[in-house]
N, C-alpha and C positions, 0 to 999 in steps of 0.2 A: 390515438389510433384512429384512422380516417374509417369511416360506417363505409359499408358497402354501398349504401344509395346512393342512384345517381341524380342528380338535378340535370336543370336545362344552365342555371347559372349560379353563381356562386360568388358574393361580394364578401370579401374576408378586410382585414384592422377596418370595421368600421366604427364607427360611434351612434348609437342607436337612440332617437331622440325619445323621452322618457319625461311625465311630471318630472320637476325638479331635476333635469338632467344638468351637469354644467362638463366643464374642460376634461375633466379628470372622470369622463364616464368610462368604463372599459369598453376597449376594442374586443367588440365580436363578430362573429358570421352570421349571412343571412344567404338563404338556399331558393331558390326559385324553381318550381318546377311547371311545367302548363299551364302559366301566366297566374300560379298563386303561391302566397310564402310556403313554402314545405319545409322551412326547419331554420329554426333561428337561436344560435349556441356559441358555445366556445370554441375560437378558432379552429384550433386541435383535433376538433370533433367533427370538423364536418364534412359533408358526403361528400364526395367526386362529384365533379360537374364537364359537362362540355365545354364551358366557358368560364374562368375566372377573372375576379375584378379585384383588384387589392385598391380598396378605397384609401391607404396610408391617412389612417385618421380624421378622413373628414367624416361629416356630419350625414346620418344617411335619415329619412326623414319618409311618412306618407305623400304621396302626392296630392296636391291640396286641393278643396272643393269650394265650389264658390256653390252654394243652397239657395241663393237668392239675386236672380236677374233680370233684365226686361231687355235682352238684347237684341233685337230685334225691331227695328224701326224706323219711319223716314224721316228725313230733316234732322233738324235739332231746336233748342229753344233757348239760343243763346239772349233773345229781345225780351224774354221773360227774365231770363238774368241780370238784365240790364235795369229792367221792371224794377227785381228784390234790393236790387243796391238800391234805387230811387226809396225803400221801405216801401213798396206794395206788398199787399200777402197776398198767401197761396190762394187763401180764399176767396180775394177780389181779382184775379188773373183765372183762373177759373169762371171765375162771373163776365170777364171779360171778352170770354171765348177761346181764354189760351189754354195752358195744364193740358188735358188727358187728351181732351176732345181736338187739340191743332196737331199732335202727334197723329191722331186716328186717321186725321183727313191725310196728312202726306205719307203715312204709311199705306195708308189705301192707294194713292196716286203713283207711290214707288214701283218698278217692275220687281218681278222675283229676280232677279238678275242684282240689281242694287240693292236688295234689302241684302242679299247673301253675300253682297262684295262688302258694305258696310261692317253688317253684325261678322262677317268674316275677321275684317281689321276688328274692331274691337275681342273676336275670340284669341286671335294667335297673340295678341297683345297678353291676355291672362294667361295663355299656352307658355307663353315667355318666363313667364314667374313661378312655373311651374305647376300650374293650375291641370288638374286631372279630368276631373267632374265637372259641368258646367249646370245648372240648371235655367231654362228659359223659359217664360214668362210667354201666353199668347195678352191679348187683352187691348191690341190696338187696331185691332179690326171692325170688332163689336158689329157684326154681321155674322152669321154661318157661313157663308163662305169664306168672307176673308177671317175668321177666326182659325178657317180646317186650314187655311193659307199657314196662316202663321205656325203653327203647329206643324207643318207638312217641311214650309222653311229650316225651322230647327230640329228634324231628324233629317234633313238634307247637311246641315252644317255637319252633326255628327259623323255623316258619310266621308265628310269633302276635309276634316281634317280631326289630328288626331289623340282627340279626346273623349270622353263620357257624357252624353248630353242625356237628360232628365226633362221631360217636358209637363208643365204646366197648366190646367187651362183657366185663364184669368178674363171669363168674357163677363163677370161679375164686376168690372174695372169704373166703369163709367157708362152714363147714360148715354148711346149714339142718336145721333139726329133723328133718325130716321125716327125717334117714339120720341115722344113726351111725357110717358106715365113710367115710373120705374116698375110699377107691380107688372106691367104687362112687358115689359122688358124681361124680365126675369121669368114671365111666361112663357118668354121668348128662346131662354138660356134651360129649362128644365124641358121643355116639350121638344126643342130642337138641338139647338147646340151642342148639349151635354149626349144626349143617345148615338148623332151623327161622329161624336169624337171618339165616344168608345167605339162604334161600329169599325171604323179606321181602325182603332186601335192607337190616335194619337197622341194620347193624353197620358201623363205617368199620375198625378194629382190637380185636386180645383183648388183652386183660389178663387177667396171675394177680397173688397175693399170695403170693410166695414165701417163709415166710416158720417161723419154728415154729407161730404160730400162727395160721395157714394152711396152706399147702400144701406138699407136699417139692418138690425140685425136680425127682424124677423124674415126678413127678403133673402138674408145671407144663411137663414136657417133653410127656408125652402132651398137653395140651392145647394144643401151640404143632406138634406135630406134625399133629393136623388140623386148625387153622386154616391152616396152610401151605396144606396139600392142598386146602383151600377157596379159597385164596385169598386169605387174608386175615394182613396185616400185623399183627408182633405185639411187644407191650412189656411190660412189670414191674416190680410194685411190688417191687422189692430192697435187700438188705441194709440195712432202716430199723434193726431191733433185732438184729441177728446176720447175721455172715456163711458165709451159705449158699452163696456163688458163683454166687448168680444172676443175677448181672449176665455173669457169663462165656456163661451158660445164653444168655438173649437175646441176646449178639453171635452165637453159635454160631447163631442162628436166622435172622441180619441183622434184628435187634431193631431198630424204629421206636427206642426210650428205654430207659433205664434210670433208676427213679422211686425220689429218698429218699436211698439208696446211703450212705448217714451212714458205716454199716461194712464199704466198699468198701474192700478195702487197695490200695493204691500201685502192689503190684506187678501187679493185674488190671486196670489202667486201660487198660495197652496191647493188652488183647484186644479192647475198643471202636474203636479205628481203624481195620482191616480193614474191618469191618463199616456204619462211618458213624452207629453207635447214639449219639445224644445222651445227657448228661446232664441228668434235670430234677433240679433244687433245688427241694425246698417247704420255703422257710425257717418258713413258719408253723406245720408241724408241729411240727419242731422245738424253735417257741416255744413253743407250749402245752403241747407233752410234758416241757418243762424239758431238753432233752438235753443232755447234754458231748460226745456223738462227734460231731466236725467231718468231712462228707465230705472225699475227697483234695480239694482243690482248685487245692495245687500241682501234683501228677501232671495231673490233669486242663488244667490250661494247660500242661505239661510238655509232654504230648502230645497239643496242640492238641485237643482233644476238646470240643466244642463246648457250652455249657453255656444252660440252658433255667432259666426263673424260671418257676413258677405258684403258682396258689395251693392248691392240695389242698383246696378247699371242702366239706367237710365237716362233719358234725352232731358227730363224737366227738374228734379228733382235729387239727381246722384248720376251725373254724369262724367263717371270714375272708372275706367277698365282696369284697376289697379285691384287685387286681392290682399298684395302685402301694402298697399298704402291702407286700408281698410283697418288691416290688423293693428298699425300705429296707431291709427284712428281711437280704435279701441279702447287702446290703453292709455290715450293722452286724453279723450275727452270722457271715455266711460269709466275711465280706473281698471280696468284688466290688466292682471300680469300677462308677461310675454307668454310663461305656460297657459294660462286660459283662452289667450288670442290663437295660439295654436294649436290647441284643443279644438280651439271653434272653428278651423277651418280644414279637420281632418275628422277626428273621433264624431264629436256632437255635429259639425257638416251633415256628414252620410247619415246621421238618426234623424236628422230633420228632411232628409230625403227618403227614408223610410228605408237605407240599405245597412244591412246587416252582416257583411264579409268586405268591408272598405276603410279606409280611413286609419286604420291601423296595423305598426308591425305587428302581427301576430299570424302563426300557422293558420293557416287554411283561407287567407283571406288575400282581398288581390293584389297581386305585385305591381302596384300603384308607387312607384318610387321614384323619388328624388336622392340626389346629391351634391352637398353643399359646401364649401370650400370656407367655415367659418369656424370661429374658436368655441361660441355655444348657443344653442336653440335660438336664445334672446336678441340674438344679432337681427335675427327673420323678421321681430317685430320694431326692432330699438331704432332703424332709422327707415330714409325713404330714397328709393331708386339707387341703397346702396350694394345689395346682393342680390345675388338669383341663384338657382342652382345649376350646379354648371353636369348634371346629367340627369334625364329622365328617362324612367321608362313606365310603359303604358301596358299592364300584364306583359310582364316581364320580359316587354319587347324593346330594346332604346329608339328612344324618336328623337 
């Protein structure tokens, strides 16, 4: 018997991606009303809608999030890449003037016109794969103005097309020219930066780069301790190339994430579950950096500690606009099953963005949805550039 409620939409035989879901999951309904799930049941059961969708059995899915991005920025660093195949490291390309600081200068040089046509193609490119949420990354400006630039840029992208953007502020990224001393840099980033972002209101979370070559983590504590005071939720790039215990540093904060964590040891993983701080995985860096340190990843399921896929899109170090090449990633160099790869780019995504109504089918949360034209879940992750979803919608509007 159909309920008398009405939705705005109403997607009937679907297959609802689930842990452990495969071929043989039953076809049910899912109800959309004011761009949030309102009811999700057996066929039979469900409300009257203005609009019905008979998905005939495909795969109906969250729209997916990418938690970790740096999209935003000029040039590229392909002569650095050319560097790592010769075997130069990161650390002597850095010394060399390349890495963080030849991004900063041509993203400084770029107009707002090209940073947006750029980071544009690299977004519809993730929009393509079904990518929902985007979060971006400032941190190539390392100025207060061009840091409010960058920030300003990606709630302009949010405007200009049609997805969820989450901003960042990552002026903790690297030392800019303009100082020599990091401590007074970062005098730089708690007296000015951080107050003028919140003032705006441009900022959704900080990031530091914890890192040697970046910041210590006392420098990265000063900057997590007025963002607190401000207000604002805070995460880290940590233990990518050494472990500093920074990952300890952000649970101690109630860190949104801990980003990278390759050389995260075993026994610090249980300082993250007090606190509820995710793990993201960026298998892409990883990939282009050639690494061997495997983050924990036993520990990490040991103690449930919730594990996040993105893709770290960036110009030097993971320059990949791909979310489901990510997800392979995952599971071919980190060992994830297909279910935890996409977990990590829906459920444990939005917790690492600190959102609480996203990521998943469930009443009351936002009608973030995908539909996919495949036999099961696993497909999403099991190879590369061979599906996509062939519908989205954006609160429960098709785009």
């Amino acid at each position: 018997m159909t309920q008398p409620v009405s939705a705005d939409l109403v997607i009937t035989h679907a297959r609802l991606a689930a842990p452990g879901a495969e071929a043989q999951a039953p076809l049910q309904a899912l109800a959309v009303s004011a761009g949030k799930i309102s009811w999700v049941g057996a066929i039979d059961a469900a409300p009257s809608a203005r609009q019905t969708l008979d998905a005939r059995g495909q795969w109906l899915t969250p729209g997916l999030i990418d938690c970790h991005t740096h999209l935003i920025f000029g040039g590229n660093r392909a002569q650095e890449f050319a560097w790592r195949q010769q075997g130069v490291s990161y650390q002597t390309i850095a010394e060399r003037g390349g890495g963080i600081r030849s991004t900063v200068t041509a993203t400084r040089n770029a107009s707002d016109a090209a940073l947006l046509e750029s980071a544009g193609r690299r977004l519809q490119t993730l929009i393509d794969e079904g990518v929902c949420t985007v979060e971006i990354k400032s941190g190539y400006g390392l100025t207060l103005e061009q840091e409010l630039r960058m920030l300003r840029l990606a709630r302009q992208l949010g405007r200009d097309y049609p997805v969820n953007i989450h901003t960042t502020l990552l002026a903790a990224h690297a030392l800019p020219p303009e100082f020599s001393d990091k401590d007074a840099y970062i005098d730089h980033i708690v007296q000015q930066i951080l107050p003028a972002a919140v003032d705006e209101g441009l900022a959704d979370a900080v990031d530091v780069f914890c890192e040697g070559v970046g910041f210590s983590p006392a420098q990265c504590e000063r900057v997590f301790s007025a963002a607190c005071a401000l207000g604002l939720p805070v995460k880290g790039h940590v233990e990518q190339l050494s472990d500093l215990k920074g990952a300890r540093l952000v649970a101690q904060y109630q860190g949104l994430s801990v980003d990278h964590i390759e050389y995260l040891q075993a026994e610090d993983v249980a300082a993250l579950k007090p606190s509820g701080t995710v793990a993201v995985l960026l298998p892409a860096a990883f990939y282009f950096l050639r690494e061997t340190q495997l983050p924990p990843i036993a520990a990490l399921r040991e103690h449930a500690i919730p594990m996040a896929v993105a893709t770290d899109c960036n110009p030097g170090t993971a320059p990949q606009a791909s979310l489901l090449t990510a997800m392979n990633q995952a599971c071919i160099l980190f060992g994830l099953t297909p279910d935890e790869a996409l977990a990590g780019v829906t459920t444990h995504a939005a917790k690492a963005l600190g959102l609480h109504t996203t990521g998943e089918l469930r009443v009351g949360h936002d009608a973030d949805l995908l539909l996919w034209d495949i036999g099961s879940p696993a497909e999403i992750s099991y190879g590369i550039n061979l599906v996509k979803p062939v519908r989205r919608w954006l609160a429960g509007v098709e785009q």
